[in-house]
C-alpha positions in Angstrom: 175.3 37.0 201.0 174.0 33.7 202.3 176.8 31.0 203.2 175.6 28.1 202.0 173.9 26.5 199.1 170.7 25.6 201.2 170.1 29.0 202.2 171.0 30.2 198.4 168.5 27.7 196.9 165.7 28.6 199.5 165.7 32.4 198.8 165.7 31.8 194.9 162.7 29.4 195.1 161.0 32.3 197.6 161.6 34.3 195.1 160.0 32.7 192.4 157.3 31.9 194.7 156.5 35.1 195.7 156.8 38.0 192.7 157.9 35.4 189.8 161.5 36.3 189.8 163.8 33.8 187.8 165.5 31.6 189.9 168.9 31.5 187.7 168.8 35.3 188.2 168.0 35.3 191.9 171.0 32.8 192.7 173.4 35.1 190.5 172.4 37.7 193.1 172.8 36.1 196.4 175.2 32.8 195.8 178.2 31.4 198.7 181.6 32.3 197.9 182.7 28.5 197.9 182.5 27.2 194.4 181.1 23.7 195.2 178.3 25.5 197.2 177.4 27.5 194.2 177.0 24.4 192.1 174.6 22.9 194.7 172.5 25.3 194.6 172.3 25.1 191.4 171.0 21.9 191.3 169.0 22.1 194.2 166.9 25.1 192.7 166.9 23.1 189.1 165.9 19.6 191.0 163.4 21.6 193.0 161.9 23.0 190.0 161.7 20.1 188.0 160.4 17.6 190.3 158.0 20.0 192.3 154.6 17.5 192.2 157.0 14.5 192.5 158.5 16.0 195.4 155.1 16.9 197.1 153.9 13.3 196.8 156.6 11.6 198.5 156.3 13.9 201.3 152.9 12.9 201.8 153.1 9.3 201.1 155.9 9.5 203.8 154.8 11.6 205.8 150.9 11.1 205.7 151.2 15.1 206.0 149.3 17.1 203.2 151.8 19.5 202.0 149.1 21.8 200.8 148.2 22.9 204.1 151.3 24.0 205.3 152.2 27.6 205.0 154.5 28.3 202.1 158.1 28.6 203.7 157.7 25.4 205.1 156.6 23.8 201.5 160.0 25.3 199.9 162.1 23.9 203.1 160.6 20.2 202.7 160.9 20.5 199.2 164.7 21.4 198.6 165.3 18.8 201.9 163.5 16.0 200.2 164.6 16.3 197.0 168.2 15.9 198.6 166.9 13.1 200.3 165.5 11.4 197.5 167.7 12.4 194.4 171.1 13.4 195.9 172.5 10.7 197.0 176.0 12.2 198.0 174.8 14.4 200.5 174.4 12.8 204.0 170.7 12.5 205.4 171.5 13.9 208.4 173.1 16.9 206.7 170.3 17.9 204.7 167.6 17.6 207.6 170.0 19.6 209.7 170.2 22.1 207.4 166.5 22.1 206.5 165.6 22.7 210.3 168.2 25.8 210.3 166.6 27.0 207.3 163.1 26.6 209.7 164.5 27.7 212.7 165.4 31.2 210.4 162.2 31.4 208.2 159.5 29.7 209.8 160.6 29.2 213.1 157.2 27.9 214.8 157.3 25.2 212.5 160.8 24.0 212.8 159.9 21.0 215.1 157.6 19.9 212.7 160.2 20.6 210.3 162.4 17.8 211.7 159.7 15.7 212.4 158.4 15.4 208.7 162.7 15.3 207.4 163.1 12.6 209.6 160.2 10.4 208.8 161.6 11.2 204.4 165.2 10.2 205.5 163.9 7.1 206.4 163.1 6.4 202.5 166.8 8.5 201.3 167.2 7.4 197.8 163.8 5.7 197.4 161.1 7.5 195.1 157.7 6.0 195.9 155.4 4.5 194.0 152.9 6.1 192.0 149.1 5.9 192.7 147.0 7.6 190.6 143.6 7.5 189.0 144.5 7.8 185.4 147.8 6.9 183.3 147.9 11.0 182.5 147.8 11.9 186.8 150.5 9.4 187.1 152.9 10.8 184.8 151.8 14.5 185.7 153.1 13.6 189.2 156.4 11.1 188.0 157.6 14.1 186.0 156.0 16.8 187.7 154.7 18.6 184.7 150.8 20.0 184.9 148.2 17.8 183.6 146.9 20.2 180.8 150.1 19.7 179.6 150.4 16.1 179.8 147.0 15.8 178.3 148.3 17.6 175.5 151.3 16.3 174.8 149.6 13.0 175.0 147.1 13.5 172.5 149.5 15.0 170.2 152.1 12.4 170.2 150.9 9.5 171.6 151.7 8.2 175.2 155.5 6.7 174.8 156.7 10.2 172.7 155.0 12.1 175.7 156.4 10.4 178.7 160.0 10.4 176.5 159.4 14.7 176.3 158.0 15.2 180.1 161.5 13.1 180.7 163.4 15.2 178.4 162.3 18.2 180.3 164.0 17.2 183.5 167.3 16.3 181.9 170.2 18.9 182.3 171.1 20.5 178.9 174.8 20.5 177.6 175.9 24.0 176.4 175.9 24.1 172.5 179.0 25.6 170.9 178.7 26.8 167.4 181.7 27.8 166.2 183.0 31.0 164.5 184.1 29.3 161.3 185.4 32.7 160.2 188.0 32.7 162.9 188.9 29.2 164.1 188.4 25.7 162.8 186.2 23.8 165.3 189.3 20.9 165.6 191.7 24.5 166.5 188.7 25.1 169.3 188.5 22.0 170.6 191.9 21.8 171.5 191.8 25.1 172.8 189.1 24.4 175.0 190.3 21.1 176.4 193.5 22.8 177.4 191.7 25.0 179.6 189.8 22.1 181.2 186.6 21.9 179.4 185.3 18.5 178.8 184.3 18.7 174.9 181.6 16.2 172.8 181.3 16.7 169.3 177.7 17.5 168.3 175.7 14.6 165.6 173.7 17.3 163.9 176.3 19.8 163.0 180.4 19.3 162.5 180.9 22.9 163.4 179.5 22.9 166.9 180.5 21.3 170.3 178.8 20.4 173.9 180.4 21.3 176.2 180.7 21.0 179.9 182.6 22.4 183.0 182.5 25.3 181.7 181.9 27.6 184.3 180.6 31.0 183.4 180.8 30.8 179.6 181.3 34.7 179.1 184.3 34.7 181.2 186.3 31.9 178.6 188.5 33.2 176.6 187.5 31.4 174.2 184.4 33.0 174.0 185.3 36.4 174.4 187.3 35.9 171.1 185.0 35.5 169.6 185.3 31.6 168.7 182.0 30.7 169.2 178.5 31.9 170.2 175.8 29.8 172.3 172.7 28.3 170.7 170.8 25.5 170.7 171.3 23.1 167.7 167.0 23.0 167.4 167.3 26.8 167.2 170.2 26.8 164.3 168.3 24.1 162.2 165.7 27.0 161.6 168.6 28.9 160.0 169.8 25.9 158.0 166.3 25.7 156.8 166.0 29.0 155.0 169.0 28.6 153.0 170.8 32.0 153.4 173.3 32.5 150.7 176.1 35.0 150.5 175.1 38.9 148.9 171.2 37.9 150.7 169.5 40.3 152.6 168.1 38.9 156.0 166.0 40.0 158.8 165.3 38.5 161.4 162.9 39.6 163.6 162.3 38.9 167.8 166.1 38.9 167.3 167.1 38.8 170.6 169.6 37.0 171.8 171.0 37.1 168.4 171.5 33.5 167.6 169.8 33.6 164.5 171.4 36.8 163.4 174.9 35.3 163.9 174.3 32.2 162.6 172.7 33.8 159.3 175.9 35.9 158.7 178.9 33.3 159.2 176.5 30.7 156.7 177.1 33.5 154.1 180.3 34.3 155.0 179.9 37.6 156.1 178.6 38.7 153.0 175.5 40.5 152.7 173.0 42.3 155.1 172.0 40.9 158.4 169.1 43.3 160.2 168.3 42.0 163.4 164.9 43.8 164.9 163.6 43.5 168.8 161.2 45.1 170.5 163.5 45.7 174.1 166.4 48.7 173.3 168.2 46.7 175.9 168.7 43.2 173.7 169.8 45.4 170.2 172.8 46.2 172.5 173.1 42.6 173.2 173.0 41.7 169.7 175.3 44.4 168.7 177.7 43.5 171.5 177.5 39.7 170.2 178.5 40.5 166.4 181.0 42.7 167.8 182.5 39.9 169.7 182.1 37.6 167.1 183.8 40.1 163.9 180.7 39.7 161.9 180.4 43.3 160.1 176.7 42.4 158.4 174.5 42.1 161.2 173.0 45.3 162.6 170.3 45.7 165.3 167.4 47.9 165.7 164.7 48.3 168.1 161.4 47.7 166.4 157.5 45.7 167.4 157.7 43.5 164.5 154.0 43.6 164.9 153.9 47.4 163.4 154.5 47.5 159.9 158.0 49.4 158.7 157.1 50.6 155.2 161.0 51.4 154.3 161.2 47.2 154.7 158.8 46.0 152.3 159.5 43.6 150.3 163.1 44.0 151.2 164.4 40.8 152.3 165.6 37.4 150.3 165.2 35.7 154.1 162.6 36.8 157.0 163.6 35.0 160.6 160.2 35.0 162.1 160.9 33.1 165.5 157.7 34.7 167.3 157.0 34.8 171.3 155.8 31.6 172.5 155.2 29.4 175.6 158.7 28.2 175.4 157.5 24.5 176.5 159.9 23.4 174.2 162.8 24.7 176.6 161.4 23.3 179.4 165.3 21.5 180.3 166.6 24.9 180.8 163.7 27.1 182.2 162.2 24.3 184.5 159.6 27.2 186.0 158.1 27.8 182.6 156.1 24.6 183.3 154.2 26.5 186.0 153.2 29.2 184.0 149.3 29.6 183.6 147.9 27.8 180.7 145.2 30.8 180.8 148.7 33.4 179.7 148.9 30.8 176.6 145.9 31.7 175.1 146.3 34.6 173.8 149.7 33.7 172.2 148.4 32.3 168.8 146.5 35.9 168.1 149.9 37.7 168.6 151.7 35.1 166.6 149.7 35.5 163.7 149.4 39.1 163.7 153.2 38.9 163.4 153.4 36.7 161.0 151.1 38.6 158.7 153.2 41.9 159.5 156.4 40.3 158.5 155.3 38.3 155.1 155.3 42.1 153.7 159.1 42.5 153.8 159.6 38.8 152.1 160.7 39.7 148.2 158.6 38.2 145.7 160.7 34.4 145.4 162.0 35.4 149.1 161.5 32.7 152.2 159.8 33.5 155.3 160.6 31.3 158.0 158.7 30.7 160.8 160.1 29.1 164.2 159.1 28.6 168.0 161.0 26.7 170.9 157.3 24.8 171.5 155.8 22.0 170.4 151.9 22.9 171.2 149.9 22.5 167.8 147.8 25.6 168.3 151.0 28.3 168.6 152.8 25.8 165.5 150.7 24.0 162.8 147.1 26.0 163.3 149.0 29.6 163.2 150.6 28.8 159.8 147.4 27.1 158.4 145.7 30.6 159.4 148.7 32.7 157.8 147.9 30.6 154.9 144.1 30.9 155.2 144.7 35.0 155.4 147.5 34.9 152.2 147.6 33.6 148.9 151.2 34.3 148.7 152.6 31.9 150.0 153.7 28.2 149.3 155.5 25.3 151.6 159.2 25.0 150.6 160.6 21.7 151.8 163.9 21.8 153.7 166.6 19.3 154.9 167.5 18.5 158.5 170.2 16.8 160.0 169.5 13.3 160.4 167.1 11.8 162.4 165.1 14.7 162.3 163.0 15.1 158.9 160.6 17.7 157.6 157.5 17.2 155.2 155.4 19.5 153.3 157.9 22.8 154.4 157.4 21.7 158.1 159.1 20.2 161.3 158.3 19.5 164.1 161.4 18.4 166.4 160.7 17.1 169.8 163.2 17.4 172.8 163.8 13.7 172.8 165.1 11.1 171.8 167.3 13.4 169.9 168.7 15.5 172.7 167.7 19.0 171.3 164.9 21.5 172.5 161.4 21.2 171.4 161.3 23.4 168.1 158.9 24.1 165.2 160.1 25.4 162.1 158.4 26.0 158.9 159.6 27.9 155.8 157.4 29.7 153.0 158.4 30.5 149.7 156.9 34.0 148.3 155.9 33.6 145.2 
């Protein structure tokens, strides 16, 4: 078990490095036993992950040393030093290049003079980012926010350049946790006090009265609030697609690519409990989740069942008053909360708009005639968002827009939304809903 957050937030980024493992699962795995050395590395692996190109660049224009040519343990080393250097301004300098020469002097240990060198000549800067030359407006904020430039160019010729440097910002802010509360077993003024008791600092949400933020938590399955049953985690983006279909008590729902169950749970407490919640994924392992989480939670109507909700299940058809249809997607909308996905390879993307479809054709057969299909993803990219539902639409006659309300500031038009992860504080989401008719 390593002994300090340095050596904890250099194996995780090794291991991400190397075979692709996630970093919050690697620190779970090897973290100190001291509590505020957990939390550091924590926000050394997030910092480090978020601020990667940003990083890189002030180590060069520090250092006049190209980072690229240095052999890869070295890179991770300079990178969780400087970004101590540059962003954490409560740790010491000369505690964070001490420690990044150990961490040489263990895993690179030919290199650990330079090591120092290279720390030395950053500390000189400690609390200074440098200033940004770059050939275009797109390379500068690729490397200010240290998000690829496909992506920039994207996001900028989506939205414009202020709304894209506000969501490459968005996506290295830290994310509050999002209570929504049971309303079957507690009133969210009974959980609040509740939860302030036990120390949690608590922040009512502006989109919905019946959820919280919350923070100091610690581990949030350990509360007692939690394993009550009081509340469940989700994103307010994420329950805005429920609010959207307009569940009703007695309806029958599924909601497919359940897992974690969000959806599912949020379905059943909107109607009360009353009705028929079938929750479908295609991983065995997440139906136990699911099932585990309505257990927790009381809520009798929502089952889960393994099931590719790209093969067809005649026994649904035209079964459901509401189909949950959040598909697999890039996640880019999440970016706050999985820094890493940023890296992924845009070349992986591709093919995502061809599953999306097929699985949005698949599921538009369980929809009842008058029923709502509902179609969601935690990205904002117009090709996995827009272009798939103007395909669906292409491919079906069935199917018309329904509009929807949102909580304000966010707003929908013609049975559409898309809701960006700033200014509003939410992850990137797309929603759309259907009406069968």
């Amino acid at each position: 078990m390593p002994v300090n957050a340095r050596e904890s937030a250099y194996l995780a980024l090794t291991a991400y490095r190397k075979r692709g493992a996630r970093p919050d699962m690697v620190l779970a795995s090897n973290v100190p036993k001291d509590p505020r050395e957990r939390a550091l590395a924590r926000i050394i692996v997030s910092g480090v992950l978020q601020n990667e190109l940003l990083l890189d660049y002030a180590v060069e224009k520090y250092t006049g040393r190209d980072v690229k040519s240095l052999q890869p343990e070295v890179r991770d080393i300079l990178r969780l030093s400087a970004y101590q250097l540059l962003f954490l301004t409560r740790v010491p300098a000369h505690a964070a290049v001490s420690e990044g020469v150990e961490l040489a002097k263990a895993h690179a240990p030919r290199a650990s003079g330079l090591v120092n060198a290279l720390l030395r000549r950053v500390s000189a800067h400690a609390g200074t980012l440098p200033e940004i030359e770059a050939e275009s407006r797109e390379e500068a904020l690729s490397i200010r926010w240290s998000h690829p430039l496909w992506l920039v160019k994207k996001l900028r010729e989506a939205y414009g350049d202020d709304a894209c440097e506000s969501i490459l910002a968005a996506g290295n802010t830290s994310a509050p946790i999002t209570a929504q509360v049971n309303t079957l077993k507690v009133t969210p003024a009974s959980l609040r006090e509740s939860l302030e008791a036990h120390g949690v600092a608590v922040a009512e949400c502006p989109y919905f009265p019946d959820a919280l933020y919350l923070t100091g938590t610690g581990a949030v399955e350990e509360m007692e609030e939690f394993q009550k049953g009081w509340f469940y985690v989700q994103d307010p983006a994420a329950r805005m697609a429920v609010t959207a279909s307009g569940v009703e008590a007695g309806d029958t729902v599924l909601d497919l690519c359940a897992a974690p169950g969000g959806k599912s749970f949020a379905a059943a407490i909107a109607m009360g409990d009353r009705g028929a919640v079938r929750a479908f994924d295609i991983h065995v392992k997440k139906t136990g989740l699911i099932e585990r989480g309505a257990a927790r939670l009381g809520l009798s109507s929502v089952t889960a069942s393994a099931g590719d909700a790209r093969i067809f299940l005649p026994e649904l058809e035209a079964s459901a008053d509401v189909v949950l249809c959040d598909v697999p997607c890039s996640g880019l909308g999440v970016i706050r909360k999985k820094p890493e996905i940023r890296w992924k390879d845009p070349r992986e993307l591709e093919r995502l708009p061809a599953i999306q479809l097929e699985i949005l054709k698949n599921v538009s057969r369980y929809v009842k005639p008058g029923g709502r299909l509902v179609y969601s993803t935690c990205t904002v990219l117009k090709e996995e968002n827009e272009d798939v539902v103007s395909a669906f639409r292409a491919w079906s006659g069935d199917f018309e827009p329904e509009d929807f309300d949102l909580p304000a500031p966010f707003e929908a038009r013609g049975g559409r939304a898309v809701i960006l992860p700033a200014p509003g504080g939410t992850d990137g989401f797309f929603i759309c809903v259907l009406r069968k008719k």
